[in-house]
C-alpha positions in Angstrom: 4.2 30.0 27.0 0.4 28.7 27.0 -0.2 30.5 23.6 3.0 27.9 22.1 1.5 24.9 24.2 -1.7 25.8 22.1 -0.3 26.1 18.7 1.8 22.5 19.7 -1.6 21.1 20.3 -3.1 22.4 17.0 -0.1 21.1 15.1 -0.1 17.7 16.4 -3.9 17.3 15.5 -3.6 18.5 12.2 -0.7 16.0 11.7 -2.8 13.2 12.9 -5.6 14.0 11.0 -2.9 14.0 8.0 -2.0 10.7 8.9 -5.4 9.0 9.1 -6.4 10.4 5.2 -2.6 9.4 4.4 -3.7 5.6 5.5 -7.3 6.0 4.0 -5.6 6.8 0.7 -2.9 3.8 0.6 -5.6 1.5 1.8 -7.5 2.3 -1.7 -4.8 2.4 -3.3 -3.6 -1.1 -1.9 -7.4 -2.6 -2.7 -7.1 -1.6 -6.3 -3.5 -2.3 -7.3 -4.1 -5.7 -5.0 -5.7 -8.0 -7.8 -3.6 -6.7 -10.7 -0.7 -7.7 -8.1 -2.1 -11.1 -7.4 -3.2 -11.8 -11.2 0.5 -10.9 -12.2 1.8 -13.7 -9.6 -0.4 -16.6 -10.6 0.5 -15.6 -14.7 4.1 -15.8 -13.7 3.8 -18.5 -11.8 1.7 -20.5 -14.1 4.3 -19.7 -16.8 7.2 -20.8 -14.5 5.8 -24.1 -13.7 5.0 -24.7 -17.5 8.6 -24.3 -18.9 10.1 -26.4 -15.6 7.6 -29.2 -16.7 8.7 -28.8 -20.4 11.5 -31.4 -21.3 14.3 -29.7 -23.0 15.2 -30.5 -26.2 
């Protein structure tokens, strides 16, 4: 029974220590992909607001 308890115990650290590199890895991967995001919303933004200022002809 102890020897289980133990291996429980082992498993559930290694998961954790999983999970932390997990959310080290999506929080570089959200810091680079961030600005491209961000730059992709202003350009589509900026080319909304220009066509509804437009008049149509």
């Amino acid at each position: 029974m102890k020897h289980s308890m133990v291996r429980v115990r082992e498993g559930v650290i290694r998961l954790h220590r999983v999970s932390e590199s997990l959310e080290g890895e999506n929080l570089q991967r959200y810091k680079r992909e961030q600005p491209v995001i961000d730059s992709e919303g202003q350009l589509f933004g900026k080319v909304a607001t220009e066509e509804v200022l437009e008049p149509c002809n």
